[in-house]
PDB file of the backbone (N, CA, C, O) and the ligand in Angstrom, with CONECT records:
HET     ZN  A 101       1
ATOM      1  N   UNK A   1       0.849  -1.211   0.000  1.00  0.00           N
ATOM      2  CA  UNK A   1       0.000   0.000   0.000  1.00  0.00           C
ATOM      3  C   UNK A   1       0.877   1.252   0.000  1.00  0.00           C
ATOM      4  O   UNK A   1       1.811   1.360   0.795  1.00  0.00           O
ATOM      5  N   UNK A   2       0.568   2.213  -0.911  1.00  0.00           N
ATOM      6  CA  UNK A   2       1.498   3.003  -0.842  1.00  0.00           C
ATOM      7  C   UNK A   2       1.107   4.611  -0.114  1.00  0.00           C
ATOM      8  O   UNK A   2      -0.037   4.655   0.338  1.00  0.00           O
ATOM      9  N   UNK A   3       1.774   5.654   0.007  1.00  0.00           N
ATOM     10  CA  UNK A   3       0.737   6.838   0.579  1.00  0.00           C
ATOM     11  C   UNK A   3      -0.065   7.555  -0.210  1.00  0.00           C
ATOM     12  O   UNK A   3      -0.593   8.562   0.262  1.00  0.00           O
ATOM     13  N   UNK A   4      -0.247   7.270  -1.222  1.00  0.00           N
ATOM     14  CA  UNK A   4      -1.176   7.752  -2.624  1.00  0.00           C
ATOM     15  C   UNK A   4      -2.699   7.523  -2.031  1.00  0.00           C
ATOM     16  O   UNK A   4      -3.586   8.320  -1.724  1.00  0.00           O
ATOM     17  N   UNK A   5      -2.610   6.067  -2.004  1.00  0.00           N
ATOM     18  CA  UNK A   5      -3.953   5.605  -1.556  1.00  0.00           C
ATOM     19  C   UNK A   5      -4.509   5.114  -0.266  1.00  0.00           C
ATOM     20  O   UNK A   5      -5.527   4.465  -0.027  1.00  0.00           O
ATOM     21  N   UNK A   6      -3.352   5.707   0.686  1.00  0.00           N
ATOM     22  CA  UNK A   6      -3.744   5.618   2.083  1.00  0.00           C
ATOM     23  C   UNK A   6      -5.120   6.150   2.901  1.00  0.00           C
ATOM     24  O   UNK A   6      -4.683   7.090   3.565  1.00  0.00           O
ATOM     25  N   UNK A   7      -6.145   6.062   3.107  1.00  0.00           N
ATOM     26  CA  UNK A   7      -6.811   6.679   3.974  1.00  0.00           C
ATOM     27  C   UNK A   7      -6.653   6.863   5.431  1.00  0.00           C
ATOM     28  O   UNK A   7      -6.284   5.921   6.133  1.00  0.00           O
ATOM     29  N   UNK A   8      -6.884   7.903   5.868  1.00  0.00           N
ATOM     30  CA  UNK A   8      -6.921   8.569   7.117  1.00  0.00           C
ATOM     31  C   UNK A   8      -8.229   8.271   7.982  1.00  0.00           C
ATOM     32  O   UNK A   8      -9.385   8.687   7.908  1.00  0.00           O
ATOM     33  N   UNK A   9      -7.488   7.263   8.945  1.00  0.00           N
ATOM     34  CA  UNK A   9      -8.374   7.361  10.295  1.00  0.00           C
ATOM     35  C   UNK A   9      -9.213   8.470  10.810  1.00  0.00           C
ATOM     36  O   UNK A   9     -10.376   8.372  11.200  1.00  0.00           O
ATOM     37  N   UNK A  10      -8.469   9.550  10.764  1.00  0.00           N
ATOM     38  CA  UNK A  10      -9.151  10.906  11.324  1.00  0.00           C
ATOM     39  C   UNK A  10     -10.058  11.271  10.708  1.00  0.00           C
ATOM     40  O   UNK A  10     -11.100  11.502  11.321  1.00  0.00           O
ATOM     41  N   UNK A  11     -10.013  11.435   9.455  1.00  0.00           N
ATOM     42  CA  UNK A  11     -10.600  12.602   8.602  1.00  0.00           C
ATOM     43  C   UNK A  11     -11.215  11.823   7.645  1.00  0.00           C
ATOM     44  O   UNK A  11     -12.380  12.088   7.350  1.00  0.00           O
ATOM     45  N   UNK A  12     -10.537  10.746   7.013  1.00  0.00           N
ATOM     46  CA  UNK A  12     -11.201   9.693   6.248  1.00  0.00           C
ATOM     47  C   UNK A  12     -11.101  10.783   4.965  1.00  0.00           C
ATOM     48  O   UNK A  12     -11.941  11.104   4.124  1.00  0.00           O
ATOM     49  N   UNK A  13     -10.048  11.109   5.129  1.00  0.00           N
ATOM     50  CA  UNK A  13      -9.571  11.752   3.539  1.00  0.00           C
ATOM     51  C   UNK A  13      -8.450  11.076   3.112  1.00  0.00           C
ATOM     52  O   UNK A  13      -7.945  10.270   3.893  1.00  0.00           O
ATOM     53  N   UNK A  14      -7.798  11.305   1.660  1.00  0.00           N
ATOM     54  CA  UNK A  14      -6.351  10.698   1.282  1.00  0.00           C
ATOM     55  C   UNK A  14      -5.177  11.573   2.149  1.00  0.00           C
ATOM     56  O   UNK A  14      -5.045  12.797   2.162  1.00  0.00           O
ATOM     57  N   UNK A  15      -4.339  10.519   2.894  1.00  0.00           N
ATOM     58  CA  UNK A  15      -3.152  11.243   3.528  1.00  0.00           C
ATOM     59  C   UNK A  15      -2.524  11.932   2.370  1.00  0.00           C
ATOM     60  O   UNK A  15      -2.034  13.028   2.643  1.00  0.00           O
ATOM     61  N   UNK A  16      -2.421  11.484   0.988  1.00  0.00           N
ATOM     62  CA  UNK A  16      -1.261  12.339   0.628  1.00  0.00           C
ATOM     63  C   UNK A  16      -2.122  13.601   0.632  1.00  0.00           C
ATOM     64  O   UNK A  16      -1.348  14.552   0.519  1.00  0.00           O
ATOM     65  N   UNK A  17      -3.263  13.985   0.706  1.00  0.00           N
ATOM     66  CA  UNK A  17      -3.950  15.109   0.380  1.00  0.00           C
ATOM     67  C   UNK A  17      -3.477  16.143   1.641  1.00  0.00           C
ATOM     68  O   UNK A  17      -3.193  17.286   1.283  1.00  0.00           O
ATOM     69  N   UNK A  18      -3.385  15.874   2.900  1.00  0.00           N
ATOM     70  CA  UNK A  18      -2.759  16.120   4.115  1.00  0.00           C
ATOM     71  C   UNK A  18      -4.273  17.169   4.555  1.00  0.00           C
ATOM     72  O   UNK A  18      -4.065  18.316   4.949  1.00  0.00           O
ATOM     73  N   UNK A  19      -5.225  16.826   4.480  1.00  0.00           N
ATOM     74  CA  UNK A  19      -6.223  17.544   5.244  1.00  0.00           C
ATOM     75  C   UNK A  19      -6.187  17.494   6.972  1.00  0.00           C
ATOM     76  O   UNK A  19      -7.154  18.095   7.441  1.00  0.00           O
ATOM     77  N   UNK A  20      -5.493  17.044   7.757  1.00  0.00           N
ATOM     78  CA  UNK A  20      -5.617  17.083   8.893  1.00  0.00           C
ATOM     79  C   UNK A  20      -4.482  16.920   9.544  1.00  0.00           C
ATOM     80  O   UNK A  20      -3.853  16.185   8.783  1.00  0.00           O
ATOM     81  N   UNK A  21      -3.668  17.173  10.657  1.00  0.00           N
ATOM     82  CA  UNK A  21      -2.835  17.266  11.482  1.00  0.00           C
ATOM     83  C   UNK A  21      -2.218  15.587  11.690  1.00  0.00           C
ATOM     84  O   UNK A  21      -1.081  15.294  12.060  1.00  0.00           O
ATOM     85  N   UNK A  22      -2.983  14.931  11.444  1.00  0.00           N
ATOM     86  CA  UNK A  22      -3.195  12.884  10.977  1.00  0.00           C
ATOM     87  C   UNK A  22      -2.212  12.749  10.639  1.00  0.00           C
ATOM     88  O   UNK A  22      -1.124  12.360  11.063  1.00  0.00           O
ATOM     89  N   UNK A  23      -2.989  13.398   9.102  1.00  0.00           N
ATOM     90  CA  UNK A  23      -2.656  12.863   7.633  1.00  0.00           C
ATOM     91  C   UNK A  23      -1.202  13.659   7.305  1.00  0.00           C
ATOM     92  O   UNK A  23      -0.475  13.256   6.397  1.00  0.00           O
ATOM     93  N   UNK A  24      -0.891  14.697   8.040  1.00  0.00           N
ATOM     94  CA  UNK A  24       0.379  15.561   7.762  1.00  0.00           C
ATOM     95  C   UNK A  24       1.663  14.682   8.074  1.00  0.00           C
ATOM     96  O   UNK A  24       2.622  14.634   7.304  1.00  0.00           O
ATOM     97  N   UNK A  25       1.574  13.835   9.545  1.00  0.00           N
ATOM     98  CA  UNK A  25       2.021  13.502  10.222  1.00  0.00           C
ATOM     99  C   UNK A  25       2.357  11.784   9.606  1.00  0.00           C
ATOM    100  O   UNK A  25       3.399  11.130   9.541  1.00  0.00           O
ATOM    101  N   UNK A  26       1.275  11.558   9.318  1.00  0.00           N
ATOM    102  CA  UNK A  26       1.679  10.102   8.261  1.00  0.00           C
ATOM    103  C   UNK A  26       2.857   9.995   7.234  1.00  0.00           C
ATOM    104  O   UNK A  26       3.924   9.390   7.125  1.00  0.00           O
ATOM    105  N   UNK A  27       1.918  11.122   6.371  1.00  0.00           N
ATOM    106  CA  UNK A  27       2.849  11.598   5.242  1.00  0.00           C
ATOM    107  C   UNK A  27       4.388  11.831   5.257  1.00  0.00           C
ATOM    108  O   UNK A  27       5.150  11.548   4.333  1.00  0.00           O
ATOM    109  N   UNK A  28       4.720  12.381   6.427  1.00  0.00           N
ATOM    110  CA  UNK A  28       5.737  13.119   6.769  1.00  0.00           C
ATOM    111  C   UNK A  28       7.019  11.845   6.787  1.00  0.00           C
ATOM    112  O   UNK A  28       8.125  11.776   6.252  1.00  0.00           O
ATOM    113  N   UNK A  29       6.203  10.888   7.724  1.00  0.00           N
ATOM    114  CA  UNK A  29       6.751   9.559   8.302  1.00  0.00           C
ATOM    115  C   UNK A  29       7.315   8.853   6.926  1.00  0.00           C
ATOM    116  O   UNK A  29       8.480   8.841   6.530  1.00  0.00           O
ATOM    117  N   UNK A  30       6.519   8.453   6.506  1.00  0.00           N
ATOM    118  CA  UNK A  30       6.417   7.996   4.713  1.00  0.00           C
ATOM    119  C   UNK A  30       7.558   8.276   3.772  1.00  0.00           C
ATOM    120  O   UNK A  30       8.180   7.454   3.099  1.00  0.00           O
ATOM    121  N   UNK A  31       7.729   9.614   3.842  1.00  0.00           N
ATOM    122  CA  UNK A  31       8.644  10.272   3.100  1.00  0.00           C
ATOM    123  C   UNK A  31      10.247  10.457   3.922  1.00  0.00           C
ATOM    124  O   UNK A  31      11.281  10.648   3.283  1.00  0.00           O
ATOM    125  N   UNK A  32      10.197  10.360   5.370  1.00  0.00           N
ATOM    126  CA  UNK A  32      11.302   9.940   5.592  1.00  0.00           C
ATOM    127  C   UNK A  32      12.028   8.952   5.633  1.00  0.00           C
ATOM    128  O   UNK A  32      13.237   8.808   5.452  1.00  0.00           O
ATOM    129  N   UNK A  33      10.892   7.993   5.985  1.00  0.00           N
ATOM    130  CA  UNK A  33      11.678   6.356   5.629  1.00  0.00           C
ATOM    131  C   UNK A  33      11.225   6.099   4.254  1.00  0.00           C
ATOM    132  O   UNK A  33      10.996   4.904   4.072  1.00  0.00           O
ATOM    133  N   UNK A  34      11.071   6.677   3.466  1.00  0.00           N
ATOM    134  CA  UNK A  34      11.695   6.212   2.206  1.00  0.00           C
ATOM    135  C   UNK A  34      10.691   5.366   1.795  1.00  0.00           C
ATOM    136  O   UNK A  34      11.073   4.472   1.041  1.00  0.00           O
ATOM    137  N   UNK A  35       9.136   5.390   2.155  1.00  0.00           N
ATOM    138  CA  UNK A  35       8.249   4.082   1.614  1.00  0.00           C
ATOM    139  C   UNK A  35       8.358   3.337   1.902  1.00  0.00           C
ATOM    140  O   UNK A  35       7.512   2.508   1.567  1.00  0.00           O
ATOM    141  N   UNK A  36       9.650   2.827   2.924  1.00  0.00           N
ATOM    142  CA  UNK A  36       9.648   1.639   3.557  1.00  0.00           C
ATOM    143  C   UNK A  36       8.733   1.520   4.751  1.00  0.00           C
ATOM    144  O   UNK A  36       8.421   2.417   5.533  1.00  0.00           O
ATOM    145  N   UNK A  37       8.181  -0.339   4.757  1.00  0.00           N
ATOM    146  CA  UNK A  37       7.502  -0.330   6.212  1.00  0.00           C
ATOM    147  C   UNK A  37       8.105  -0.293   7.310  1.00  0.00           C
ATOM    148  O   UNK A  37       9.268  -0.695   7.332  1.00  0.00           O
ATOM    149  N   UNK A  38       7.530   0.161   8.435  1.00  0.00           N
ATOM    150  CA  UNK A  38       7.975  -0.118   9.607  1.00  0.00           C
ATOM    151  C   UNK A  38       8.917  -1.380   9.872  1.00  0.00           C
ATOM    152  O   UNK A  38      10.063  -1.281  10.312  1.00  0.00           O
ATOM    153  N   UNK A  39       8.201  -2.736   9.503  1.00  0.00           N
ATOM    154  CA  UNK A  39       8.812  -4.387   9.813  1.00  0.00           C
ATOM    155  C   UNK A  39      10.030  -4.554   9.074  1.00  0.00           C
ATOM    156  O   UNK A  39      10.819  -5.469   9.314  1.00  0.00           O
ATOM    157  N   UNK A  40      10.259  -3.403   7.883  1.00  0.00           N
ATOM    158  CA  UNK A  40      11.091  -3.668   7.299  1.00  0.00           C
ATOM    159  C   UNK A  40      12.634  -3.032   7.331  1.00  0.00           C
ATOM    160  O   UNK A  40      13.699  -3.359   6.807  1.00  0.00           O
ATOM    161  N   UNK A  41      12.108  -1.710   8.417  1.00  0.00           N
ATOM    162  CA  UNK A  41      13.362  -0.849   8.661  1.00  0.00           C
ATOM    163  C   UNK A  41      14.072  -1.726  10.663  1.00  0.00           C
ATOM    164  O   UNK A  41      15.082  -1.674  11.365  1.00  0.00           O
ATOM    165  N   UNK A  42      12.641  -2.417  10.686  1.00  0.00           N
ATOM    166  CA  UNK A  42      12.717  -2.939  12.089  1.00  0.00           C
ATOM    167  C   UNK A  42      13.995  -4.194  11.936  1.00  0.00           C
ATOM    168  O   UNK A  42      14.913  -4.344  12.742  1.00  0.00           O
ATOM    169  N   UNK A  43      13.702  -5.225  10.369  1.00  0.00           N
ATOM    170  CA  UNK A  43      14.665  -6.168  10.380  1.00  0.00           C
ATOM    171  C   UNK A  43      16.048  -5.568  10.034  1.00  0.00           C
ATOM    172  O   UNK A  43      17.072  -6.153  10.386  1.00  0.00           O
ATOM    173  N   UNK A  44      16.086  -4.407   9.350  1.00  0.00           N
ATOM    174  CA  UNK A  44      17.106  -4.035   8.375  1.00  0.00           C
ATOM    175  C   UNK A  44      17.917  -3.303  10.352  1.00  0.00           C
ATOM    176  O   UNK A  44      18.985  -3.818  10.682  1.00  0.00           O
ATOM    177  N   UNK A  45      17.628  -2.810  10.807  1.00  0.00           N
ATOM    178  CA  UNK A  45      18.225  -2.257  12.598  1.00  0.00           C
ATOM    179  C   UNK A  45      18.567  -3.300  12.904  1.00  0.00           C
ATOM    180  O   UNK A  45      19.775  -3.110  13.040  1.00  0.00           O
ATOM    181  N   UNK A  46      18.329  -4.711  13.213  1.00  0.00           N
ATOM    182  CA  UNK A  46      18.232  -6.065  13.659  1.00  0.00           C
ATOM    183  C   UNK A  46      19.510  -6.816  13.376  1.00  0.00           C
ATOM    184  O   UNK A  46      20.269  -7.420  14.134  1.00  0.00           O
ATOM    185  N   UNK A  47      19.548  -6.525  11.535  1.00  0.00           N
ATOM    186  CA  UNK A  47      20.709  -7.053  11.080  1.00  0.00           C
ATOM    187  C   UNK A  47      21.889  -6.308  11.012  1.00  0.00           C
ATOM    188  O   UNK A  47      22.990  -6.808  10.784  1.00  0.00           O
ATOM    189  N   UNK A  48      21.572  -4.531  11.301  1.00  0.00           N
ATOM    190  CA  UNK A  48      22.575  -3.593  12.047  1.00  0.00           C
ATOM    191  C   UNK A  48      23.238  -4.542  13.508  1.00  0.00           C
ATOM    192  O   UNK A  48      24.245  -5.203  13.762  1.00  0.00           O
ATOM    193  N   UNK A  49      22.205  -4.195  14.082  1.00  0.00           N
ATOM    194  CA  UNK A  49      22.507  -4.675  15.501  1.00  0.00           C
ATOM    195  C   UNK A  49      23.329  -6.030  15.573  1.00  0.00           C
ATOM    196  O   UNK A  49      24.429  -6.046  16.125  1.00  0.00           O
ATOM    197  N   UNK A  50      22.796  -7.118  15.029  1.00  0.00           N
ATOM    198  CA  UNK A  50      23.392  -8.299  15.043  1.00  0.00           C
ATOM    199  C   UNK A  50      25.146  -8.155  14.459  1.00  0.00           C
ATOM    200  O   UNK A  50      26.130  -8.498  15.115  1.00  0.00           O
ATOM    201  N   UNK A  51      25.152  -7.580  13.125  1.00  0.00           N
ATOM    202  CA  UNK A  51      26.257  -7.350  12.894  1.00  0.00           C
ATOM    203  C   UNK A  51      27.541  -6.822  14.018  1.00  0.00           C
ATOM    204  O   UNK A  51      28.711  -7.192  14.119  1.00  0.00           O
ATOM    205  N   UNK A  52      26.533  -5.532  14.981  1.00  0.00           N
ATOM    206  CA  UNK A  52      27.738  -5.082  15.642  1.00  0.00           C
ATOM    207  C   UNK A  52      28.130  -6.099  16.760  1.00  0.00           C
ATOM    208  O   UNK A  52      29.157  -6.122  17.440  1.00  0.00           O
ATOM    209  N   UNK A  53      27.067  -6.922  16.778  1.00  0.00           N
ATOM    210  CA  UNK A  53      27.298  -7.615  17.988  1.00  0.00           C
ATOM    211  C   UNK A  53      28.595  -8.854  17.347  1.00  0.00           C
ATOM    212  O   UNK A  53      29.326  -9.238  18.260  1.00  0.00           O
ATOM    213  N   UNK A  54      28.696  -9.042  16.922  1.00  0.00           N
ATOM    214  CA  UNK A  54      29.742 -10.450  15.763  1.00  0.00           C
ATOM    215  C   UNK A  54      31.123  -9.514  15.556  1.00  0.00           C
ATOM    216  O   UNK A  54      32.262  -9.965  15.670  1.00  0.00           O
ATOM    217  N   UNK A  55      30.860  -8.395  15.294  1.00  0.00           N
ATOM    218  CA  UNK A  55      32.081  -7.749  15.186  1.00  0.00           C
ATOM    219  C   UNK A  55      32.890  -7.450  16.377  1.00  0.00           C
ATOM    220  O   UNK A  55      34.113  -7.556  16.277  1.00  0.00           O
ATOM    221  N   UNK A  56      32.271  -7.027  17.683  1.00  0.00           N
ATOM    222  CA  UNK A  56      32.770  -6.942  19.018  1.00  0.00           C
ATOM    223  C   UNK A  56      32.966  -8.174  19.751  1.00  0.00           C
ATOM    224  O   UNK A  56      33.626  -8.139  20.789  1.00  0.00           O
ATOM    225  N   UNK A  57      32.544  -9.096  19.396  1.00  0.00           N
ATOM    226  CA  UNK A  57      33.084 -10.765  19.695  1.00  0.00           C
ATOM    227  C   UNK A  57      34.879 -10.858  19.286  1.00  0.00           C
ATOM    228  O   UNK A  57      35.929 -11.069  19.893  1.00  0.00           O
ATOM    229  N   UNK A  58      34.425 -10.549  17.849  1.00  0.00           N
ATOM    230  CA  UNK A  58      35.678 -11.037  16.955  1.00  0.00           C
ATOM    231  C   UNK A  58      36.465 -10.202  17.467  1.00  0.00           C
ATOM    232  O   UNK A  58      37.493 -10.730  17.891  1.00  0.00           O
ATOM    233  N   UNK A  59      36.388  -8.837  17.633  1.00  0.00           N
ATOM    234  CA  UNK A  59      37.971  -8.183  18.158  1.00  0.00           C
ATOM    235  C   UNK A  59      37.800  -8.240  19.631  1.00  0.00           C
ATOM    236  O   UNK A  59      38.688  -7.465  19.987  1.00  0.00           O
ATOM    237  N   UNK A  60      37.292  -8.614  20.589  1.00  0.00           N
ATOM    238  CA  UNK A  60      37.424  -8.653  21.757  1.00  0.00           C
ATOM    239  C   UNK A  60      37.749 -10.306  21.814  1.00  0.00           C
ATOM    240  O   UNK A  60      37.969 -10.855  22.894  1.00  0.00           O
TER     241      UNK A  60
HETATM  242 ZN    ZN A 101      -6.536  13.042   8.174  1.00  0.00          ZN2+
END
């Protein structure tokens, strides 16, 4: 689903349209992560994290 055709809980307008303080706030989110989902910036931190953790093994 992309933010084109998102509807807004609040206002029950299109977020990209940004009629409400909501939909501004969605949008905003959207465009900083890049269209990515949440689950997907959540695994992509995960395999950050894991990495640093393998690397501080190996030199310690
Ligand atoms: Zn709204």
């Amino acid at each position: 689903m992309t933010v084109d055709r998102l509807v807004c809980a609040n206002c029950a307008g299109i977020v990209a349209e940004g009629r409400c303080p909501v939909c501004r706030a969605s949008r905003q989110r959207m465009q900083r992560s890049g269209g990515l989902n949440p689950a997907m910036l959540l695994a992509v931190a995960l395999l950050v994290v894991a990495f640093v953790v393998v690397l501080a093994r190996l030199s310690g």
